[in-house]
C-alpha positions in Angstrom: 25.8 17.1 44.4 25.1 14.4 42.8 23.9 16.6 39.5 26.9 18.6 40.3 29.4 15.5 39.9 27.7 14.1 36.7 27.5 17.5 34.7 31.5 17.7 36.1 32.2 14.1 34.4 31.0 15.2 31.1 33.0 18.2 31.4 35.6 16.5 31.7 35.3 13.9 29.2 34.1 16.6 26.5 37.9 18.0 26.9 39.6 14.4 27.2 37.9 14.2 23.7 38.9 17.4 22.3 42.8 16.5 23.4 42.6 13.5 22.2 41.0 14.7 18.8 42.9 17.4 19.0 46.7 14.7 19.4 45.5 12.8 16.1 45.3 15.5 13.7 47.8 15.8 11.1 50.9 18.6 11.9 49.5 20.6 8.9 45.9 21.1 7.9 44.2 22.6 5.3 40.5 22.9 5.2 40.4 23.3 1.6 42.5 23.9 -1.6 41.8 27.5 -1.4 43.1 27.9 2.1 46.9 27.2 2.2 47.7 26.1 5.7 51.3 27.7 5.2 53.3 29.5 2.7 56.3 26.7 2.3 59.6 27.6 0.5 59.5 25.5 -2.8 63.1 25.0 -2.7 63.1 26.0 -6.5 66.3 27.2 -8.1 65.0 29.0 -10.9 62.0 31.2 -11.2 59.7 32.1 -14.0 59.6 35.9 -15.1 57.7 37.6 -17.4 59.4 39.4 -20.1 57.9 41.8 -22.2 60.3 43.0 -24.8 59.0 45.8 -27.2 61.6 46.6 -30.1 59.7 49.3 -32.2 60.1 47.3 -36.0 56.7 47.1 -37.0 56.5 44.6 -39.4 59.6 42.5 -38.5 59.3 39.1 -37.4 62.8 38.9 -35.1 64.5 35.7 -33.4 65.8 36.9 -30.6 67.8 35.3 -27.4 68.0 35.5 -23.6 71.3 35.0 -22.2 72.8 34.9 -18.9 76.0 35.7 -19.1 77.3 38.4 -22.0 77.2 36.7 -25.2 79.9 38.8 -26.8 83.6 38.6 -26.4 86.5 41.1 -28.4 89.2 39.5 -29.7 91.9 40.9 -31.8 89.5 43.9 -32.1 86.4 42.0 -33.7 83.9 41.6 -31.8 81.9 38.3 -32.3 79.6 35.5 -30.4 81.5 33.2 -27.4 81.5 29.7 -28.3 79.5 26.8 -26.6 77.7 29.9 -25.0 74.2 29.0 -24.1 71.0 31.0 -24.1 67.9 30.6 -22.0 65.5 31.2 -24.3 65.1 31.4 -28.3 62.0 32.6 -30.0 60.3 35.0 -32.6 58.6 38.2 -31.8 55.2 38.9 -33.4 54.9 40.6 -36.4 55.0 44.1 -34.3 58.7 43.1 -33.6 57.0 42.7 -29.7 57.3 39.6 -27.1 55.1 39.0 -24.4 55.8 35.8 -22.0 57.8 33.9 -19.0 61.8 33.3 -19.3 63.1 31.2 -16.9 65.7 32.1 -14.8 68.3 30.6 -11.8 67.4 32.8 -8.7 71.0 33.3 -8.6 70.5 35.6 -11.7 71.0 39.0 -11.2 71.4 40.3 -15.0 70.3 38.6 -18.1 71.5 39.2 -22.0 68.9 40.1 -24.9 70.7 39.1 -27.8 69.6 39.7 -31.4 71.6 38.5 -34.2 68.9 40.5 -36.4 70.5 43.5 -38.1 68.0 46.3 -37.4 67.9 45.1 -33.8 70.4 45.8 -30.9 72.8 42.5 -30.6 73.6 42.5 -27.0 71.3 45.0 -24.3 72.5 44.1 -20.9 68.9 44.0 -18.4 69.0 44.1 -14.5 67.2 41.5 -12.6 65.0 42.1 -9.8 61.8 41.5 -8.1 59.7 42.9 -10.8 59.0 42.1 -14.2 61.6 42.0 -17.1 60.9 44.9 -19.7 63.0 46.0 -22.4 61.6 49.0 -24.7 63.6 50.0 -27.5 62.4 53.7 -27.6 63.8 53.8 -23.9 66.9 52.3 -24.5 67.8 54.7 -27.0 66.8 57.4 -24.9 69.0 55.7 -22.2 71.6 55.9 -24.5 71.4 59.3 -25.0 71.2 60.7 -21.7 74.5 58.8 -21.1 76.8 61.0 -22.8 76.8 64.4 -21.4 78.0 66.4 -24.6 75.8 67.6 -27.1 76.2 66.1 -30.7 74.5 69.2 -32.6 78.4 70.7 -33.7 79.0 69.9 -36.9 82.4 69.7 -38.7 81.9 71.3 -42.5 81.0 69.6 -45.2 84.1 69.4 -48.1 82.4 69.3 -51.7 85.3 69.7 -53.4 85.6 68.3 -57.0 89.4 68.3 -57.1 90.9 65.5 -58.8 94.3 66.2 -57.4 95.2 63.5 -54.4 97.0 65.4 -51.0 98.8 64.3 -48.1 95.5 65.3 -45.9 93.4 63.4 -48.5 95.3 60.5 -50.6 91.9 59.1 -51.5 90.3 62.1 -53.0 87.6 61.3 -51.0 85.0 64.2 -50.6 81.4 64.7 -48.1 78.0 65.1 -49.6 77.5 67.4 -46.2 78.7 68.0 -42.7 78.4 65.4 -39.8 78.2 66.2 -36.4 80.7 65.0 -33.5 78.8 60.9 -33.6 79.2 61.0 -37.5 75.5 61.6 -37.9 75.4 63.2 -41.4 73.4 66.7 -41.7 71.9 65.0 -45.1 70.4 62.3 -43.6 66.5 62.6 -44.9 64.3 63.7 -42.3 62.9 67.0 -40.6 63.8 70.1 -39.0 62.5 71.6 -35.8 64.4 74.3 -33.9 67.1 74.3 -36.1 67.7 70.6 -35.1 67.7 67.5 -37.4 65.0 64.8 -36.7 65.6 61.8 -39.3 62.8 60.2 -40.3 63.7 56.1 -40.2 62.2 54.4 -43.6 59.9 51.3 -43.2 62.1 48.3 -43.8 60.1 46.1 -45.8 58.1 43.3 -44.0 60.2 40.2 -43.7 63.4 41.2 -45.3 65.5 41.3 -42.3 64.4 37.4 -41.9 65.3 36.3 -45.4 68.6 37.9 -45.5 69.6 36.0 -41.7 68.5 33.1 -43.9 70.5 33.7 -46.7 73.6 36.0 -44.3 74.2 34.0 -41.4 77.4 34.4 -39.0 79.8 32.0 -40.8 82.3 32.5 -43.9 80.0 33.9 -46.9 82.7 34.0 -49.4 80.5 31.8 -51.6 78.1 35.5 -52.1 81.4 37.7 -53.0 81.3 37.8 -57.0 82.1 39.3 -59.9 82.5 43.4 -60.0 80.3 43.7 -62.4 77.4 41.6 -60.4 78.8 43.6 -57.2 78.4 47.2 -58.2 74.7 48.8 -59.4 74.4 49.3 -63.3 71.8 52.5 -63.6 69.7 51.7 -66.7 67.6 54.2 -66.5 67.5 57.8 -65.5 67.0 57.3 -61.8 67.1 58.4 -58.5 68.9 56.4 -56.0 67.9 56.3 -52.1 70.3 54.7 -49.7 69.0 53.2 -46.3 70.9 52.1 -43.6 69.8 48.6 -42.5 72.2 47.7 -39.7 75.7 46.4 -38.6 77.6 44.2 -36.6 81.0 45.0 -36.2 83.7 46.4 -33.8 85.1 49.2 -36.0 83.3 52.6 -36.6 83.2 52.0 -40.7 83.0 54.5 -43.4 81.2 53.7 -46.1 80.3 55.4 -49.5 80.5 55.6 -53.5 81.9 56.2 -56.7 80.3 56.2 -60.1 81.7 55.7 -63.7 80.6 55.3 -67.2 79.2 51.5 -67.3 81.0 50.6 -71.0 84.2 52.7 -69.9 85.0 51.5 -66.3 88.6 52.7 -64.5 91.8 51.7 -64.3 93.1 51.5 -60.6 94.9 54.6 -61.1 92.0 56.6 -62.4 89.8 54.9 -59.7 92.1 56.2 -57.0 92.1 60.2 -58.2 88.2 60.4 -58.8 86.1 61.9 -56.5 84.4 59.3 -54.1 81.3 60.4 -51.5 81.2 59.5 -48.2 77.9 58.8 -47.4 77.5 57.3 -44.2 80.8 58.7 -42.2 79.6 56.1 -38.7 78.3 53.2 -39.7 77.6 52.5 -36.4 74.6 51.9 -33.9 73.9 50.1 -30.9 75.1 46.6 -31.6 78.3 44.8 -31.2 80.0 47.3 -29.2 78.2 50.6 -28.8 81.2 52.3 -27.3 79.2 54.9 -25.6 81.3 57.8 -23.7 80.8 61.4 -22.2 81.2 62.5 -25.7 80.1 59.8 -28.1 77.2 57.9 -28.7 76.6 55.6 -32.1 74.9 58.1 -35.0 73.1 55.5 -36.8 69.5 53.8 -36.5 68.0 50.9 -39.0 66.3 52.9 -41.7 68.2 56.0 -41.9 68.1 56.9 -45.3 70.3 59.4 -48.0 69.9 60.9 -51.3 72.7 59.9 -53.6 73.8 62.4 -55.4 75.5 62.7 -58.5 78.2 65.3 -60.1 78.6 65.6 -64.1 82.2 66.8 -65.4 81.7 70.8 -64.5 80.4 70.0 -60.9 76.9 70.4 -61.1 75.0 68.5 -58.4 71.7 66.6 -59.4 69.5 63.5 -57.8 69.2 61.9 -61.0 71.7 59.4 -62.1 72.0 59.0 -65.6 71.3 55.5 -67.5 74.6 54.3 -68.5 76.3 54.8 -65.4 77.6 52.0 -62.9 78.1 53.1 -59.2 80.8 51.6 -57.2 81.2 51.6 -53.3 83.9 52.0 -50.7 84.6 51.2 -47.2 87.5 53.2 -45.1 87.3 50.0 -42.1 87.4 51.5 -38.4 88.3 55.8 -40.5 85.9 57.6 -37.9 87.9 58.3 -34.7 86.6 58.9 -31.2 88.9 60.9 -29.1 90.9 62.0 -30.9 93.2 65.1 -31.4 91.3 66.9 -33.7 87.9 66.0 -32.1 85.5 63.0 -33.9 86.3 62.8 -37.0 86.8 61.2 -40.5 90.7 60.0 -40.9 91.2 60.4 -44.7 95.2 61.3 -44.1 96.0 57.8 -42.6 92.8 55.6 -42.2 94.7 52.4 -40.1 93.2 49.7 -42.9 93.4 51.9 -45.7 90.7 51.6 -48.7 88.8 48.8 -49.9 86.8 49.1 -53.0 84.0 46.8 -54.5 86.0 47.2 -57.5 87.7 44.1 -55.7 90.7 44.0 -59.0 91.8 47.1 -57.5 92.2 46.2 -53.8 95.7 45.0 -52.3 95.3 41.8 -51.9 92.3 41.5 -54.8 89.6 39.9 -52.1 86.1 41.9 -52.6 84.7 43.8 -49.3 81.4 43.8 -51.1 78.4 41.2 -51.8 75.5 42.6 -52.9 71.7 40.7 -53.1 68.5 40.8 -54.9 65.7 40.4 -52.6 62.7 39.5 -55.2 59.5 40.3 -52.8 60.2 43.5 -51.9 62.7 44.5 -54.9 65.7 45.2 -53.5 69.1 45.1 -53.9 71.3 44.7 -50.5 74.9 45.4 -50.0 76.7 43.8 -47.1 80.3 44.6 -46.5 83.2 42.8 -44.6 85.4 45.4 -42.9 88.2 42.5 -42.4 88.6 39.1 -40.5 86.1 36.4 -40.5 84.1 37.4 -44.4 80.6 37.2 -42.7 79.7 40.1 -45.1 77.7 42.1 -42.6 80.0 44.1 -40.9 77.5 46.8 -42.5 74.1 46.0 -44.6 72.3 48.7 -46.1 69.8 48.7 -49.4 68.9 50.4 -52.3 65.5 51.9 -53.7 65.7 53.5 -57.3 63.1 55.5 -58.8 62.0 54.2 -61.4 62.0 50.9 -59.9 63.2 48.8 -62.8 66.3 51.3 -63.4 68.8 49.0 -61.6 69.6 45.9 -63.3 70.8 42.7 -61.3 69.7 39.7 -63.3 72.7 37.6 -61.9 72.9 38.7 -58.3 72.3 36.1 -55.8 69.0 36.3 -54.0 67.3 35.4 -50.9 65.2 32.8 -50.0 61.5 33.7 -50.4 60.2 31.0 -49.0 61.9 30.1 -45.9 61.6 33.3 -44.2 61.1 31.9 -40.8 62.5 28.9 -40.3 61.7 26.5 -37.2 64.0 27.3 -34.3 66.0 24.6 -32.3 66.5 26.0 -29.0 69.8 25.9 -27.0 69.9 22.7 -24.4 68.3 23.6 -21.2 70.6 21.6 -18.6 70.4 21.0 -14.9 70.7 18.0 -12.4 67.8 16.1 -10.4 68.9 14.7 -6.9 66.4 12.6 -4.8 66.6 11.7 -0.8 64.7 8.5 -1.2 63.6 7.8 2.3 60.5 10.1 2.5 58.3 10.7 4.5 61.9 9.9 6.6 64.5 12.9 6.5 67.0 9.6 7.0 70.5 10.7 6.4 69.8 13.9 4.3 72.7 13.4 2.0 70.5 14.4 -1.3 72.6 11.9 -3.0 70.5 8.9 -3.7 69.2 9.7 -7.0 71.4 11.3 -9.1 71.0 12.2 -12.7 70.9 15.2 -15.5 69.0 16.0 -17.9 69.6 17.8 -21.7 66.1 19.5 -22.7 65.8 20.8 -25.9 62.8 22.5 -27.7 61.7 23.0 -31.5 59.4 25.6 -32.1 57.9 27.6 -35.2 57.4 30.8 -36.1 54.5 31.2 -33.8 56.3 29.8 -30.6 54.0 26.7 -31.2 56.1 23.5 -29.6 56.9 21.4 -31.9 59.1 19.1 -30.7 61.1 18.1 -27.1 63.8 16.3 -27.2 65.4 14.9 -23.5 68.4 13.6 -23.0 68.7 12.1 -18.9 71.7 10.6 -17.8 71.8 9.1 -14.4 75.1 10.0 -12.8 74.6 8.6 -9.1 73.1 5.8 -6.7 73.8 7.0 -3.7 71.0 4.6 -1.4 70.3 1.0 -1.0 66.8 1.0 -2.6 66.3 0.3 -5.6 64.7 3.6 -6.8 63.0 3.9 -10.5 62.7 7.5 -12.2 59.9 8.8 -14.6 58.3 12.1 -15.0 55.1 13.9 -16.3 54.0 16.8 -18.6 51.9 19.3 -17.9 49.3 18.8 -21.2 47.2 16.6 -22.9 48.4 13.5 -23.8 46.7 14.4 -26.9 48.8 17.1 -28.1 52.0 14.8 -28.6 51.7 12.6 -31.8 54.9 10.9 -31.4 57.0 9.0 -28.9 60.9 8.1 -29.7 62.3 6.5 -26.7 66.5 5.0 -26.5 67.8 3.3 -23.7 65.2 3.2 -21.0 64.8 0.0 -18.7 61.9 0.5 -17.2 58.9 -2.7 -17.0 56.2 0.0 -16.9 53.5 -0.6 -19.2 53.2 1.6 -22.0 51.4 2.8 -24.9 53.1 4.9 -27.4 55.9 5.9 -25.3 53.5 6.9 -22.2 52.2 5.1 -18.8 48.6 3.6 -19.8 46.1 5.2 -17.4 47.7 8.2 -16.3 45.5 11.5 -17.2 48.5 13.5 -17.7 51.7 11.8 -20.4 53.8 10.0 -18.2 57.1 8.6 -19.0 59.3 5.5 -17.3 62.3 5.5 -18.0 64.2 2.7 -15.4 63.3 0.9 -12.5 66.4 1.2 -10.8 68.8 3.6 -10.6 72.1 1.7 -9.7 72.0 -0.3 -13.1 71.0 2.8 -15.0 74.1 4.1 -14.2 75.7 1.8 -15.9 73.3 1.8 -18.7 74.0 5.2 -19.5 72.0 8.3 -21.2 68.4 7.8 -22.0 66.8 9.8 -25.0 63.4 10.8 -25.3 62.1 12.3 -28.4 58.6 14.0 -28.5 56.5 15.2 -31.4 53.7 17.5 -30.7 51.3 18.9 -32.1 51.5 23.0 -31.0 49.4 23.4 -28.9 51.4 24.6 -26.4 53.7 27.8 -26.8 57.0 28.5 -25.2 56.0 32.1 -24.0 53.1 30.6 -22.2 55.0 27.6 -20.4 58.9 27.0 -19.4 60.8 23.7 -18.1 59.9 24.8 -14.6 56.2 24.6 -15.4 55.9 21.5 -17.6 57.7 19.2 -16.3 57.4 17.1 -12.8 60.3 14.4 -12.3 59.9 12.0 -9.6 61.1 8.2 -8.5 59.5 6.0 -6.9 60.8 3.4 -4.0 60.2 0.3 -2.9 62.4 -1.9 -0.7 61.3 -4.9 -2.9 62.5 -2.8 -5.9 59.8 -1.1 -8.3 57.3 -3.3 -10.2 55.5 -1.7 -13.0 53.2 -4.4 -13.3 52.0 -4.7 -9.6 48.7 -2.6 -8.9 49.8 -1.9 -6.2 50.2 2.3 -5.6 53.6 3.1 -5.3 55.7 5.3 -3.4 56.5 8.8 -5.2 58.9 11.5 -4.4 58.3 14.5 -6.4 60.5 18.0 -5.7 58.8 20.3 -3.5 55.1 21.3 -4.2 55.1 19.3 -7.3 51.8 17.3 -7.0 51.9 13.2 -6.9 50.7 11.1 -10.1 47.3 9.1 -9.5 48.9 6.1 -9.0 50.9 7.5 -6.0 50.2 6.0 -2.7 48.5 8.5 -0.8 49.0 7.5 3.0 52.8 8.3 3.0 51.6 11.7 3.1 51.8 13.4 6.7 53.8 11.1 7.9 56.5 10.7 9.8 59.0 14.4 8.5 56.5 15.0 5.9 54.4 18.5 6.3 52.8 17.9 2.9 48.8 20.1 3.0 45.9 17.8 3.6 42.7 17.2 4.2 40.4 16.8 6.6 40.6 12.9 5.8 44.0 12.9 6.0 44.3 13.0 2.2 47.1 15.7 0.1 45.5 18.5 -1.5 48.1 20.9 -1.9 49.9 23.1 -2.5 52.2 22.2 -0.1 53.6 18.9 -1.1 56.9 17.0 0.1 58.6 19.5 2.6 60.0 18.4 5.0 59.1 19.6 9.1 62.0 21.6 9.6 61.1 22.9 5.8 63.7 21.1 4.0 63.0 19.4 1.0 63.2 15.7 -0.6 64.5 16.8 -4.1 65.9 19.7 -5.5 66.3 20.4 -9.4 69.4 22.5 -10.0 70.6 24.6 -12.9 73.7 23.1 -13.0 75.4 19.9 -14.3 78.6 19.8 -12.2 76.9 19.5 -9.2 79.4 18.1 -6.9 77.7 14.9 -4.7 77.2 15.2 -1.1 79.9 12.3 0.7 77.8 9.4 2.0 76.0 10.1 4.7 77.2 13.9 5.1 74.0 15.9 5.1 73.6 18.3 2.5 73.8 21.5 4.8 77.2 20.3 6.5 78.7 19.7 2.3 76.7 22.9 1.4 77.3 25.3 4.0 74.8 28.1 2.6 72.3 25.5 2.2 70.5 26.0 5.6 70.7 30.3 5.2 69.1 29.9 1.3 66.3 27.5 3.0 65.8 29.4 6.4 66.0 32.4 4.1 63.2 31.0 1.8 66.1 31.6 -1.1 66.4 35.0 -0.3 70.2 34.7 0.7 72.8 32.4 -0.9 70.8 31.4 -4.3 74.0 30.2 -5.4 74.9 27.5 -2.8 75.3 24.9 -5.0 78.4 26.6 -6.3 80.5 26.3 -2.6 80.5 22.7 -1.7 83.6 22.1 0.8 86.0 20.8 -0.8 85.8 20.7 -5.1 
């Protein structure tokens, strides 16, 4: 019995012990950093993608831009870029014209923008969001395109080769066709091959790095300054030659017509004989995927970057021939917005009443005397270019296209105006990244939950070079809001060596931390104070910091999301930077503590941060709250509207609590329905 009773008493005590081991364990436990106790909702408003972009341009470097909203508004019936619109991302694409890397985007997001302002490239491409990886393949979206109009573009409408110098009401212009064109204003002529009867142009290689020194030289602003002289304008044949015309790109509304006229160099026209010659059509659509595609059941743009023509040249009885004599200057034309969609007669070139009439590069002949042509000499791969302004805002590349003569030193331009060789990539300045940091500063206590004791915004903006290297950050934080009675201090800490940034610029921060060049002393990663508390840096206003680096990072390998980790840390006493004391940190969810954090908030009280067996935080799960709510929240927004005093957040946010319970699946956009504005 005896026996019985003792072996019962150890029994019992071996269970007491595992209860009462069992009471002083942490609520969440991780046995190691490869075991996640539990998959917790990072409250993140934003989420890195990957976004492999493949535009088909070998040997073109292209800036390109992600957008989240359409870039591109009409007005007036010119289509052009929305002001103070912001992208998401700006950077080059290898020298395959390819992309490879992470954008990021609000959850919210549902469709984002490619935008090119390249002219070989497609300007706007409108992408659908989901679950999976962004892709955008430019051999697919042209097939997209063309299984989105149901007609078939092989009908032609006959070529016109009259020679008639005798102007008619069906053609005041005495404007004639080199060939037919079929119902997109694809010309039959258009170098290439034939299978099946069918036409299969073959694009020419745009030489490497032209495209990038004429956006140096041809941006989107007034170019007037390039628009000179005729006789600079127009292409003076000195030798026998044959002359190739490639189609480079466009950006314009209209459906342009553009083509040529030639004359006797030493003997040029009078406006009156100018408007009786014959003049060639020799693109009749001038128009491609771009500005405003315009794609219906029975249209679809004709025209992609390197289509190419033969010019062709008629001597006073009418015989055709490739070669261009030496002597002989050759003029060009633009009908603006002549090809018709729709109408009566089918697609078609209007020559009886084209709604803008004529322009001529012969600018002394034009109604109003303003040229509609520049035309540039690009020295590395000797070329002349020819941009033309269909009307409005004298950009100049309402249509680009360039010329090849054989023998190459046939046409003379000694005083056109040339690009830049040497700045044919120039660093890029991203657009401001913008959103708004909001702290509770009672963890590990839940305490009010009105997310509005820490209140600021922050202006990131990146430099980069041609090979996506970082090269610079520049931050702009402005704290907007003290919302608690502690007096909170705010810094934060990059994800890289401290040895990749070579300079430190930093305006208008208050904070007593120490600091070498710019950065906390002792931390392993670069740290930055910037106050130590936040209701008199409200009143100091914006702090700027300005980082130099050295590129070792790229901004396809790492966004915002990813390098930065904000935090503030509290103290009832107020923050001292010079105490050694660790401090209290509050990071946003899953974002790791600095080393000089003070590890045994952890666990307690609301907190359900991953730990150890010690007792210690190991991740990934840090600052979540029991009921999985979080302690700070980075938004993608800066008109965040502030949670009333002691109103929790999900009572002033109503579809706060679905979006958390939801893990962010429902009501990404909460922020956007306080209630009351």
């Amino acid at each position: 019995m005896n026996n019985y009773k003792y072996v019962c008493t150890l029994l019992l005590g071996w269970i007491m012990c595992i209860v009462l081991f069992s009471a002083c364990k942490k609520d969440v436990y991780a046995p190691n950093k490869n075991e996640p106790a539990e998959d917790v909702f990072d409250f993140a408003t934003t989420v890195d993608k990957k976004l492999d972009i493949d535009y088909g341009m070998k040997g073109n470097k292209a800036v390109f831009e992600v957008f989240t909203e359409d870039p591109i508004v009409i007005e007036n019936g010119k289509a052009k870029k929305k002001e103070n619109v912001k992208s998401i991302l700006k950077a080059y694409t290898d020298n395959a014209c390819k992309y490879s890397g992470i954008v990021n985007l609000p959850t919210a997001c549902t469709k984002i923008y490619l935008y090119s302002e390249n002219y070989i490239l497609p300007t706007s491409v409108e992408i659908e969001v989901d679950n999976s990886d962004i892709k955008f393949n430019l051999e697919d979206y042209k097939d997209h395109l063309r299984s989105s109009t149901s007609q078939s573009t092989s009908q032609s409408i006959a070529a016109n080769k009259s020679l008639s110098r005798v102007n008619s009401a069906n053609n005041p212009y005495n404007i004639q066709f080199l060939g037919g064109y079929n119902t997109n204003g694809l010309p039959d002529y258009i170098l290439g091959e034939i299978h099946n009867g069918e036409l299969y142009p073959m694009p020419a290689v745009i030489p490497e790095g032209l495209v990038n020194r004429l956006n140096n030289i041809l941006v989107a602003q007034d170019n007037s300054h390039l628009a000179v002289s005729t006789k600079v304008i127009n292409t003076n044949i000195v030798k026998d030659a044959r002359i190739k015309l490639t189609f480079l790109g466009e950006a314009a509304a209209y459906r342009n017509v553009i083509g040529y006229y030639y004359y006797n160099t030493k003997n040029p026209p009078s406006g009156e004989e100018l408007e009786f010659q014959p003049k060639y059509v020799a693109f009749p659509n001038c128009s491609t995927w771009g500005w405003d595609a315009g794609i219906t059941d029975n249209y679809m743009p004709p025209l992609y970057p390197g289509y190419q023509i033969q010019l062709k040249y008629f001597d006073k009885n009418g015989k055709e021939s490739d070669i261009f004599p030496a002597g002989t200057t050759i003029g060009w034309f633009m009908l603006p917005d002549a090809f018709e969609v729709g109408s009566s007669g089918g697609n078609k070139v209007n020559l009886m009443s084209p709604r803008h009439g004529i322009r001529y590069s012969n600018n002394e002949f034009n109604y109003d005397g303003k040229s509609v042509c520049i035309s540039l000499y690009d020295e590395k791969s000797k070329t002349t270019v020819n941009g033309f302004e269909d009307g409005g805002d004298n950009d100049y590349r309402d249509v680009l296209f360039y010329l090849n003569s054989t023998p190459e030193e046939a046409i003379y331009d000694p005083n056109k105006p040339t690009t830049d060789p040497d700045e044919e990539y120039p660093p890029l300045e991203s657009d401001p990244l913008e959103g708004t940091l909001v702290f509770e500063d009672l963890w590990p206590s839940q305490g009010d939950y009105d997310m509005n004791d820490v209140v600021l915004t922050y202006h990131t903006v990146f430099t980069t070079d041609k090979d996506n290297k970082i090269t610079g950050i520049k931050d702009i934080f402005t704290p907007i809001h003290s919302g608690g009675v502690l007096k909170s201090a705010f810094g934060y800490q990059l994800d890289m060596d401290k040895n990749n940034i070579s300079n430190v610029k930093i305006d208008n921060a208050s904070s007593t931390a120490i600091q070498n060049s710019g950065m906390e002393v002792n931390q392993e990663l670069p740290t930055f104070m910037l106050f130590d508390d936040i209701q008199q840096a409200v009143k100091n206003g914006p702090i700027t910091v300005v980082l130099e680096l050295k590129g070792n990072k790229t901004i396809h390998e790492i966004s915002r999301k990813k390098l930065y980790n904000p935090f503030i840390c509290v103290n009832t006493k107020g923050f001292n930077a010079t105490s050694k004391e660790a401090r209290r940190e509050i990071h946003l969810t899953n974002y790791p503590p600095t080393p000089f954090a003070n590890l045994s908030f952890f666990g307690r009280n609301n907190d359900k941060s991953s730990l150890d067996k010690g007792g210690n935080p190991i991740g990934p799960n840090y600052y979540v709250a029991e009921d999985n709510y979080p302690f700070a929240i980075d938004l993608p927004i800066t008109d965040y509207q502030i949670p009333d005093e002691s109103v929790k957040i999900d009572k002033f946010y109503p579809e706060f609590s679905k979006w958390a319970k939801s893990k962010g699946v429902e009501n990404p956009n909460w922020y956007r329905f306080p209630t009351h504005k």
